[in-house]
N, C-alpha and C positions, 0 to 999 in steps of 0.2 A: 592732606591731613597728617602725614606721618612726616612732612617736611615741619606744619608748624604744629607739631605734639600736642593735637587735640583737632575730637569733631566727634561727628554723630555719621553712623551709615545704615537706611531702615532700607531694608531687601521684605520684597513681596513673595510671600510661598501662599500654599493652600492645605487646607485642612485633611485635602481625601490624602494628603502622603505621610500622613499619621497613620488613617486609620483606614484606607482605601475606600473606593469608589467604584460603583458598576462599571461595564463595560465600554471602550471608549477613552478612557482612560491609564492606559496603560505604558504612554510616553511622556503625560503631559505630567501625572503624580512621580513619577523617579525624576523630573526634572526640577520638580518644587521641593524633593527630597534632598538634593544636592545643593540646593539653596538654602536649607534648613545647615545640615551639615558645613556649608561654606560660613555662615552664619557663625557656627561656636565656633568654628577653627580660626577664624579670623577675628573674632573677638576676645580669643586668649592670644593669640598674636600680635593684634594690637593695640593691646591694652597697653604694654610698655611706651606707647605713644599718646596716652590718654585719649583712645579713639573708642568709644562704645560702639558697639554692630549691633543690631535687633533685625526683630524681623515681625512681620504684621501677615498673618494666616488667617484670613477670610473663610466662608463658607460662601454661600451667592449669594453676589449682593447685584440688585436692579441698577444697572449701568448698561447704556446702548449695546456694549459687547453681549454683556446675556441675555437683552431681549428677545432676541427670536427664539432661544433656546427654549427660556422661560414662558413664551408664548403655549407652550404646550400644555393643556391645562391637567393632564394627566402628570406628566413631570412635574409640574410646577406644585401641585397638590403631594409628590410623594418628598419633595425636597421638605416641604411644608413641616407633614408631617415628621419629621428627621429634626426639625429644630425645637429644643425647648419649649424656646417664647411663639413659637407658631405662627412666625413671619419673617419672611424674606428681610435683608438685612438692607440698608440704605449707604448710601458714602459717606456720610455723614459720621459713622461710627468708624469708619476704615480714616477719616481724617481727624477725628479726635484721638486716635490712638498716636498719628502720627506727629503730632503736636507736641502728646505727651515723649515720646524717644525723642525727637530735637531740640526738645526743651533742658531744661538744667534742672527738671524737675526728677529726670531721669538718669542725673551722673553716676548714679551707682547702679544702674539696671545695665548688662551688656551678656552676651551672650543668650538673648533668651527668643524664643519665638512666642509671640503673643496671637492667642487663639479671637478670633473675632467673628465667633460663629452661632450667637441665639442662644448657647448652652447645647 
């Protein structure tokens, strides 16, 4: 991207390394941290290149990886409760976002992380 001075680069972080997360957690949120952080330093970086970087921060969303987690109807009910719109999020919203950063709809959006999490 920086040879032909322009592209699009979306990095996946997660919500609880804003604002933390119970227990369990304690390796996987500093390392969605760092991707948050890698995200604006590298988006004023390479902006001289016309290269936007974003980044798409989920809360749980129903994907085979969090099924079994999600199976637990006590967890599953207090994630629940924690979201807004008061329901588990789907891919469908993690892929429309992504659309929108690859697209040309979003040449002027760079450096941001974008929250995808029910409210």
């Amino acid at each position: 991207m920086i040879q032909q001075r322009s592209g699009k680069t979306i990095n996946i972080s997660f919500t609880a390394c804003k604002s933390g997360y119970e227990s369990g957690y304690a390796t996987y949120s500093p390392s969605k941290a760092g991707i948050d952080a890698l995200t604006r330093i590298l988006a004023v970086e390479w902006a001289k290149c016309n290269t936007q970087v974003n980044a798409i921060a989920p809360y749980f969303i129903l994907t085979p990886l969090t099924e079994n987690f999600l199976k637990n109807e006590e967890v599953r009910n207090k994630i629940i409760t924690e979201i807004s719109l008061k329901r588990l999020g789907k891919t469908i919203g993690i892929v429309g976002v992504a659309i929108l950063l690859a697209s040309k709809a979003s040449n002027w959006i760079t450096g941001r992380i974008i929250y995808v999490d029910g409210g």
